[in-house]
Structures are given as structure tokens and as C-alpha cells.
C-alpha positions in Angstrom: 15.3 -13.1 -37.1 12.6 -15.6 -37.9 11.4 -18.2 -35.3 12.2 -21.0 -37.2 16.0 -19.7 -36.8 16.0 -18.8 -33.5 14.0 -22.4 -32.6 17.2 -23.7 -34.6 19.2 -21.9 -32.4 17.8 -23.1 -29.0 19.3 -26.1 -26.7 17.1 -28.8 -27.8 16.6 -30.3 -24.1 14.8 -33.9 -23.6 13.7 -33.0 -20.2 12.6 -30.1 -20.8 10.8 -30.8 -23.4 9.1 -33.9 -21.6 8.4 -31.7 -18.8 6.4 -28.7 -20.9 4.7 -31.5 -23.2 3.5 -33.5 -19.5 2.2 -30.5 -18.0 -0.2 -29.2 -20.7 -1.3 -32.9 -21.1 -1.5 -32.7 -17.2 -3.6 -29.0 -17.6 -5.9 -30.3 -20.8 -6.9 -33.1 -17.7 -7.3 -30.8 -15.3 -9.5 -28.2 -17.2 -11.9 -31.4 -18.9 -12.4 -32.5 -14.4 -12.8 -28.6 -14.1 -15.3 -27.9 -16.3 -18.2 -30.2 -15.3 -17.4 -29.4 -11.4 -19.4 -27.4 -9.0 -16.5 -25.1 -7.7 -17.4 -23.2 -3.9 -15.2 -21.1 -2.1 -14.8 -20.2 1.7 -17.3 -17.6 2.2 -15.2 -15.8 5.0 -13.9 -11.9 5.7 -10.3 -13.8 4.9 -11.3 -15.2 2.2 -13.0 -12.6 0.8 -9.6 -10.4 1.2 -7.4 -12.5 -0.3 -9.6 -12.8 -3.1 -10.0 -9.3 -3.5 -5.8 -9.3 -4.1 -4.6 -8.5 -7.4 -2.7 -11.6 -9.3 0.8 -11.9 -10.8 -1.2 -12.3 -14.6 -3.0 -9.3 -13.4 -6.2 -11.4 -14.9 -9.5 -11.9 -12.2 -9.2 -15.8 -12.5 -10.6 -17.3 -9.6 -7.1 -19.7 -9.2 -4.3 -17.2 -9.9 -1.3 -16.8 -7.7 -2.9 -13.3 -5.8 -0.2 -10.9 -3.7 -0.7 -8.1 -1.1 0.8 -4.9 -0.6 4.0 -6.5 1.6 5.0 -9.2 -1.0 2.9 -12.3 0.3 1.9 -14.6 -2.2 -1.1 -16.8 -2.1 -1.0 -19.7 -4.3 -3.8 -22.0 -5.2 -5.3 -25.5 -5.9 -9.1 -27.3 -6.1 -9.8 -29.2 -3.3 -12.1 -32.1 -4.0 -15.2 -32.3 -1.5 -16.1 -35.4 0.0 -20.6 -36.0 -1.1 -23.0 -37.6 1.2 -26.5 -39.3 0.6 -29.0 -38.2 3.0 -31.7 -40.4 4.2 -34.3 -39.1 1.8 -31.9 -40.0 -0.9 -30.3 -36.7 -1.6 -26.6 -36.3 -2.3 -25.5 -33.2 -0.3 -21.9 -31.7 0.6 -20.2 -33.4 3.7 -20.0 -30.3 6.2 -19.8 -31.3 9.3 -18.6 -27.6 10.1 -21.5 -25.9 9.0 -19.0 -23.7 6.9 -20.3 -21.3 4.4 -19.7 -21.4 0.8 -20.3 -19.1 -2.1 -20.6 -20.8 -5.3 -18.6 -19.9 -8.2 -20.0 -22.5 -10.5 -22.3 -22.8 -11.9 -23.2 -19.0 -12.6 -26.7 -18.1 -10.5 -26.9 -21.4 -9.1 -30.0 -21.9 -6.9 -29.3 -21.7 -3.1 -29.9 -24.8 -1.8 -27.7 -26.5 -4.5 -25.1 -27.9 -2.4 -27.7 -29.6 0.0 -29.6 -30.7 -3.4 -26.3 -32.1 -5.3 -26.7 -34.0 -9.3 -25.6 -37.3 -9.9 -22.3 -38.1 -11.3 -21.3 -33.7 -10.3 -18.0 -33.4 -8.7 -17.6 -30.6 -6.2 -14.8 -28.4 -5.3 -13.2 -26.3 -3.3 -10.9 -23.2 -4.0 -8.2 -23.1 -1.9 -6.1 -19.8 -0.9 -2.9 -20.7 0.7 -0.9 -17.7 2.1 2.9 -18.4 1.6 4.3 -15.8 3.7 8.1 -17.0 2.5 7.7 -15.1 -0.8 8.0 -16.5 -4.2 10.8 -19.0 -3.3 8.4 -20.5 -0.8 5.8 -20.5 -3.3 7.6 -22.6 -5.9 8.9 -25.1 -4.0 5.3 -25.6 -2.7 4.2 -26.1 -6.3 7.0 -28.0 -7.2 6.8 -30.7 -4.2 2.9 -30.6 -5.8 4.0 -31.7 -9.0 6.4 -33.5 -8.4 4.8 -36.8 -7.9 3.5 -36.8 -11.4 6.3 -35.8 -13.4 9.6 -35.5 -11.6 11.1 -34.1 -14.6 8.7 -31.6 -15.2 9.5 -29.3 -12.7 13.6 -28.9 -13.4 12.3 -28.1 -17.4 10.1 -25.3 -16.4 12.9 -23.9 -14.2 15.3 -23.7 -16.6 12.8 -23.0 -19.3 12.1 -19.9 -17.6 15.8 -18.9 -17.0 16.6 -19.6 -20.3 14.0 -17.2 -21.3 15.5 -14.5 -19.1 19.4 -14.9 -19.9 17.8 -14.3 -23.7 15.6 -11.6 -23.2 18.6 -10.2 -20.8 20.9 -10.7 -24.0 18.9 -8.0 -25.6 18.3 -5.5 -23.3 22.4 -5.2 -23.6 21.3 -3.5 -27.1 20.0 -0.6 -25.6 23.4 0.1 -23.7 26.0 -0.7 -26.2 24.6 0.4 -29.2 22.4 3.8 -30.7 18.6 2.6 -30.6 16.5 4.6 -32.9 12.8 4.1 -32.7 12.6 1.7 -35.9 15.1 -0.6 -33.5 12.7 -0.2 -31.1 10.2 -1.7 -33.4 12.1 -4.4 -34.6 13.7 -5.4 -31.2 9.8 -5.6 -30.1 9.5 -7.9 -33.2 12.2 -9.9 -32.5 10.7 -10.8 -28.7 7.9 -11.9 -29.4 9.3 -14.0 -32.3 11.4 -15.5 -29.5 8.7 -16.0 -27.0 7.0 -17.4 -29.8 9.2 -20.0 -30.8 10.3 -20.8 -26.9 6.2 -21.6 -26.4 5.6 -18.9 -24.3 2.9 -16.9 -25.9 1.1 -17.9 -29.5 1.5 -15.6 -32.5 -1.9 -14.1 -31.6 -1.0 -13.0 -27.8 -3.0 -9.9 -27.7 -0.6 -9.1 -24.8 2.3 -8.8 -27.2 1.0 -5.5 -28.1 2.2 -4.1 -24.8 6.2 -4.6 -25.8 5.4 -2.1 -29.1 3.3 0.6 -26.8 5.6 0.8 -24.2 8.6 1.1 -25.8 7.8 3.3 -28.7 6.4 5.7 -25.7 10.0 6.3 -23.8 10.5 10.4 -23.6 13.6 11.4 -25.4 14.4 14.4 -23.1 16.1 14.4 -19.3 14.8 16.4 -16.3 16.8 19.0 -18.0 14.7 19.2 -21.2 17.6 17.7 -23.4 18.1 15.0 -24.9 20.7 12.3 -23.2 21.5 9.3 -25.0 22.6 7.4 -22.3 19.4 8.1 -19.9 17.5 7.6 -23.0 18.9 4.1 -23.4 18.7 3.2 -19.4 14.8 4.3 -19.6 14.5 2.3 -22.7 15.9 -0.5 -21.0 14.0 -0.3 -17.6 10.8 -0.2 -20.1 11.7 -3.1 -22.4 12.1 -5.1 -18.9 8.7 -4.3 -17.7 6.6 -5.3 -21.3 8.8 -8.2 -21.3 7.3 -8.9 -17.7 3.9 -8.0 -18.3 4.1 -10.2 -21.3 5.7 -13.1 -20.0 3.4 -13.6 -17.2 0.1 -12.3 -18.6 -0.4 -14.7 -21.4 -0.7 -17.8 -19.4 -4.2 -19.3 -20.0 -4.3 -22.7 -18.3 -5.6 -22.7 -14.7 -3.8 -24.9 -12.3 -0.2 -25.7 -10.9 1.5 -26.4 -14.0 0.9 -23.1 -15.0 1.3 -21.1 -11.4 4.8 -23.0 -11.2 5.2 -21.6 -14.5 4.2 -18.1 -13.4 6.2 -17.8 -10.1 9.2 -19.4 -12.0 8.8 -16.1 -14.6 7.9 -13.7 -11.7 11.4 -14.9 -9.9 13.1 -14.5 -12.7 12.1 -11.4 -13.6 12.3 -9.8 -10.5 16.1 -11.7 -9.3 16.8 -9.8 -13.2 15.5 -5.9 -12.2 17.8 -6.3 -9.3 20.8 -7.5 -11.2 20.1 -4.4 -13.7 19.6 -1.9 -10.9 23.3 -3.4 -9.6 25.6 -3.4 -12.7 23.7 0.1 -14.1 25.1 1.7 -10.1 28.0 0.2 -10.6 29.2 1.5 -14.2 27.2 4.4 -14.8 27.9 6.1 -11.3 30.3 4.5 -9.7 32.0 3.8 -13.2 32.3 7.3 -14.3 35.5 9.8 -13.9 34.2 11.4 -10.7 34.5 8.2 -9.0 37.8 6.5 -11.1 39.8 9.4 -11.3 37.7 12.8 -9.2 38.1 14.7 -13.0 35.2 16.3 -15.2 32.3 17.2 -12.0 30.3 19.1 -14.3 26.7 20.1 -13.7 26.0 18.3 -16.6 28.1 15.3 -15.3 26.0 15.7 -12.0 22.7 16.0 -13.9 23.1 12.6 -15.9 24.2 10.9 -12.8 20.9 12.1 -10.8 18.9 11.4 -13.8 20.2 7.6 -13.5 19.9 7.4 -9.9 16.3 8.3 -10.4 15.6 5.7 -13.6 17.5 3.3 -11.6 15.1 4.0 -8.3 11.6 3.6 -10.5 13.3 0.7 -11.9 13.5 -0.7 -8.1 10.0 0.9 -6.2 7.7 1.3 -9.6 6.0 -1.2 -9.2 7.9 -4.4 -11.1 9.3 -5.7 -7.6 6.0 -7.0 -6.2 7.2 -10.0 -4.1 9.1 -11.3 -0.7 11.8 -11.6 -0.8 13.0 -9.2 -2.9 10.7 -6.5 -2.5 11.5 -4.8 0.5 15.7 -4.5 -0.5 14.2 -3.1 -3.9 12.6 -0.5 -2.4 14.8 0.3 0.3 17.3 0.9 -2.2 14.5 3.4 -3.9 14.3 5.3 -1.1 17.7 5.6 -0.3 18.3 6.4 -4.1 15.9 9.2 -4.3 14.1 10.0 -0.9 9.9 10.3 -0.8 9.3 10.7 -4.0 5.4 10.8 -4.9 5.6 7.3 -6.9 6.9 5.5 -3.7 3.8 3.4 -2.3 1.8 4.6 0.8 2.5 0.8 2.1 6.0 1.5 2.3 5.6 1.8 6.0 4.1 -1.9 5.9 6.8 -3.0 3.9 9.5 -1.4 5.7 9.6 -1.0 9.8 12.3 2.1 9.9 10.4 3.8 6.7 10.5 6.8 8.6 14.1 6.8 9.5 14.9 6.1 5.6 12.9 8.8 4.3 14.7 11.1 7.1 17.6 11.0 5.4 19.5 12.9 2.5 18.9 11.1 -0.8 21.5 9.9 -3.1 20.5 12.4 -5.5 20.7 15.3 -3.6 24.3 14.2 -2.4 25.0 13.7 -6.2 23.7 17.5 -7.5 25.3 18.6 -4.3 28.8 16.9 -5.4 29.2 15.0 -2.2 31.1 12.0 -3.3 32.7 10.2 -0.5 29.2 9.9 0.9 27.7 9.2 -3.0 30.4 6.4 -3.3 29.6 5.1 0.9 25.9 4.9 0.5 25.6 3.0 -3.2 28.4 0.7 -2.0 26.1 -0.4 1.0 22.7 -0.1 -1.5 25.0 -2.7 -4.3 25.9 -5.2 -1.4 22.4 -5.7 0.8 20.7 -6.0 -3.1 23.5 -8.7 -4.3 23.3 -10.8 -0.7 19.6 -10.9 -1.0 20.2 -11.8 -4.8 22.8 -14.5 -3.0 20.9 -15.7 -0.6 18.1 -16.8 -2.7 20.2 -18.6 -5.2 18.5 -22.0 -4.1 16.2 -23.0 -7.0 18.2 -25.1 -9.3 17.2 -26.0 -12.7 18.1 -30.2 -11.8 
């Protein structure tokens, strides 16, 4: 499918459309002010951690939205500095805390440049702001930012980004309800970026794109058992197609400031709200939705293998590393845990993240109640895994697209 057909194909939305054109109008401002300013940072042990976290783009840009090991997210903005003229004449920072500042620009600026200031220089500040609510927090902070410059704005980019999802969603279905050989890998990879293409999310020469192809064209063909499953196959195909869509999505942002973090958490929440979702229906019809469990017929080892080889797709899905944000990362990795146990991919900050790590990893996994043909408590423990994932899911349902 081309991109001019699926750009045909697209709800052409006024608001939206207003809202994306405002905010790289907005960011084009914002990068031109940028540019010729003299840009410090804190020069603190805080600051220097928070700095040191890795972003959602997973690029080193001085302004990205950063995150720590428990899910806090800590958005940013420039902070203009107020400039004083010293008796001799000179034009020096306003610091009546005697704060220290490392400079970021200009690039080996001399040392006593912020007490020795040029004319007609802006200066400022990089600011850090830990949101300790979690990526709902986060966007409403950005959005109550924007929003007295373009009240539209921010309900386009929402449902820009959820638009994005439901489509992207659409064709991950593919890999469930229909035989995907590796040259529909290939095209299905085409077709994404076609799509992200035409929906203004990356340009035609997103050197990011290139992720969607490697990662799906490297999904093993064979189960734990050494054969070849078809429908494990297809779940791990999925479960990869989500995460180069993600890594896509979110690393080809290039503008620096809140039009483009709103942008990013909006794609981060989405994403994340969607692994969950997956991880839900995938419990729900390919364990709980088999014979063992609708009618207590064909418990096979086979039967019992496939199953444990979903439950564990279904857990890396959850506590690999794509659920990387409060509020939804410590459910998705309780679930994990309870899917599968301490395996080695589990992070050694699950302890952080979860208080009663300990008593979790105590108990028997999923998976060994599944190989050991213990349904009734198979059945108890996904039941209670599918409803704490959808009321978290629920409970967040808050950010509206108008």
C-alpha cells in the first residue's frame, strides 16, 4: 500500500491538523531562541544523576524526557536567566545564590563566561523536573505548558498518537490470524513505515526505520522444544513487531522542546497502555481460551509445552524491557514474575520496583503449574494477573483526545 493511499485513507481532522502544523511552527521558534543562547545546567550530585538517566528516544540530548530504574520520569524545559550589569559595566548572570553551573553551550567556553556575559546573548537554564506520577503526570504537565499557546494543539497530538496505535495495533492482528512467512515480514515492515510516513511521524529517510526490518526478520522459528510452533512463532513475531514499532515511534523525534516531549510521552503511553492490552487478550485466548480450560480435554505435553512457551513470550513481553514507566511498570512486571518466576532477564531493580519482590519470586510460577498440569491454580492465578493489569489499564483511562 502506497502512502498516498493510506494518506487517502486517514480522518482528515482540522484540529489536528492545526495542532501538528502550530507546534513545529512553535519548535522552528524555539530552536532559532535556542541556538544563539548560552545554555547552563545545575552543577549538583542531583543534577548530575538525573542527567546521567537514559531518555525515552534513547538519544543523549541534553532536554529529553530521562527515566530511572522505578519508572520516574523527568521532563524538561529552558529556563530563561534573568542578566545584570555590574558596576564596571559588565553584564553577568543574576545569582544571588552563588549556585554552580556547568555550561553546555557554547562548547569549551572560557570559565569566567557567565560573570563576563556578550551583548544581545540570552542565557538559559536546563531544567530537570522529577514527575514522580509517571507518564500521566508527565503529560498533563506538558499539556497545561502548551496549552496557553495553542489550546487545540494538545487534543491533536493525543489523538494523533492513538490513532497511530489503533493502526499499528490493526496489523499486529496479522501475525495471529493469518500464516506470516518472512517475505510478509518484509512487506508488513514496508507497509509501517509507509504509514508512519504518511501520518508525519518519521521522514522517508528515518534511519531508525531500519530497526522494524532487523528485528523482525531475526524472530527464531523453533520453541524451547527445538520445533517449530506456528502459533508461538506468531506471538514472538508479534511481541517483536511491538517493540521496533516503539523504538521507532519514539526515536525519530528531532525537535527539542515540549511540543515534541508531549509528543513523546503521548507515544510512550500509548505504547506501553498497548503491551498491556496484548499481554491481556494473548492470556485470555491462548491459555485460558484453549480446551484444557473450556472443556478439561486434549492435556498433552505438547498442549502443556505451547502453553508454557506463551506464558513465557507473554512474560518478556511484560518485564523485557518495553514497560519502562509509572504507572504501568510495576503491574507489568509483577505479572512477569508471577508468569515465570526469577528468570535471568528480570531486572536486579525489581526489588526497587516492587516492595514484596521477595515474596513473589517465593512462589511457584505459572509455568511450572502449567508443565505440572495444575489447572485450577493455572486458571486462579492468570485470572487475578488479567484483572490488577486491566484496573491499572482502567484507572488510567483519563487522557482524552478533546
Amino acid at each position: 500500500m502506497t502512502a498516498e493511499r493510506q494518506r487517502d485513507d486517514l480522518p482528515k481532522e482540522t484540529v489536528e491538523s492545526a495542532g501538528r502544523k502550530w507546534a513545529r511552527e512553535r519548535a522552528g521558534e524555539m530552536r532559532a531562541g535556542l541556538e544563539r543562547s548560552i545554555k547552563i545546567v545545575k552543577a549538583t550530585d542531583e543534577y548530575v544523576q538525573r542527567r546521567s538517566y537514559p531518555s525515552l528516544t534513547g538519544m543523549d540530548r541534553p532536554s529529553d524526557v530521562k527515566f530511572d530504574a522505578v519508572g520516574n520520569l523527568y521532563t524538561s524545559w529552558w529556563q530563561a536567566k534573568k542578566i545584570e550589569v555590574g558596576e564596571d559595566g559588565r553584564r553577568l548572570l543574576f545569582n544571588p545564590r552563588g549556585s554552580e553551573y556547568l555550561i553546555l553551550f557554547p562548547p569549551n567556553a572560557k570559565p569566567d563566561l557567565l560573570v563576563r556575559l556578550p551583548k544581545g546573548i540570552p542565557v538559559v537554564e536546563l531544567i530537570l523536573g522529577k514527575v514522580s506520577g509517571g507518564v500521566e503526570a508527565s503529560i498533563r504537565q506538558m499539556q497545561h505548558i502548551l496549552e496557553e499557546y495553542a489550546p487545540a494543539g494538545k487534543a491533536g497530538e493525543v489523538g494523533h498518537a492513538k490513532r497511530v496505535i489503533a493502526y499499528v495495533d490493526k496489523l499486529t492482528n496479522r501475525f495471529i490470524s493469518e500464516r506470516v512467512t518472512t517475505n510478509d515480514l518484509e512487506a508488513l515492515a514496508s507497509e509501517t513505515g509507509e504509514f508512519l510516513e504518511a501520518e508525519e511521524v518519521v521522514s522517508p529517510r528515518d534511519p531508525n526505520k531500519r530497526k522494524i526490518y532487523n528485528m523482525l526478520l531475526a524472530i527464531p522459528q523453533k520453541d524451547t522444544l527445538g520445533r517449530v510452533n506456528p502459533l508461538v512463532s506468531r506471538i514472538r513475531a508479534r511481541a517483536a513487531y511491538i517493540a521496533a514499532t516503539k523504538r521507532l515511534v519514539v526515536g525519530s523525534f528531532v525537535v527539542e522542546k515540549f511540543s515534541t516531549n508531549l509528543e513523546v510521552l503521548l507515544y510512550e503511553r500509548e505504547l506501553t497502555r498497548w503491551t498491556l492490552e496484548s499481554a491481556v487478550k494473548d492470556l485470555e485466548i491462548y491459555i485460558l481460551g484453549t480446551s484444557v480450560f473450556r472443556s478439561g480435554t486434549a492435556d498433552t505435553k505438547i498442549q502443556r509445552a505451547g502453553m508454557a512457551n506463551m506464558a513465557l513470550t507473554i512474560a518478556g513481553q511484560l518485564g523485557g524491557g518495553e514497560v519502562r514507566v509509572k504507572p504501568y511498570l510495576a503491574p507489568a512486571r509483577r505479572a512477569a514474575i508471577d508468569l515465570v518466576g526469577g528468570q535471568g532477564w528480570l531486572r536486579v531493580d525489581d526489588r526497587k520496583i516492587l516492595p514484596d519482590a521477595d515474596e513473589l519470586f517465593s512462589k511457584v510460577p505459572v509455568i511450572s503449574l502449567i508443565n505440572d498440569g495444575q489447572w485450577d491454580d493455572v486458571r486462579s492465578r492468570l485470572k487475578n494477573t488479567i484483572t490488577f493489569l486491566r484496573d491499572v489499564l482502567q484507572t488510567n483511562e483519563s487522557i482524552k483526545t478533546a
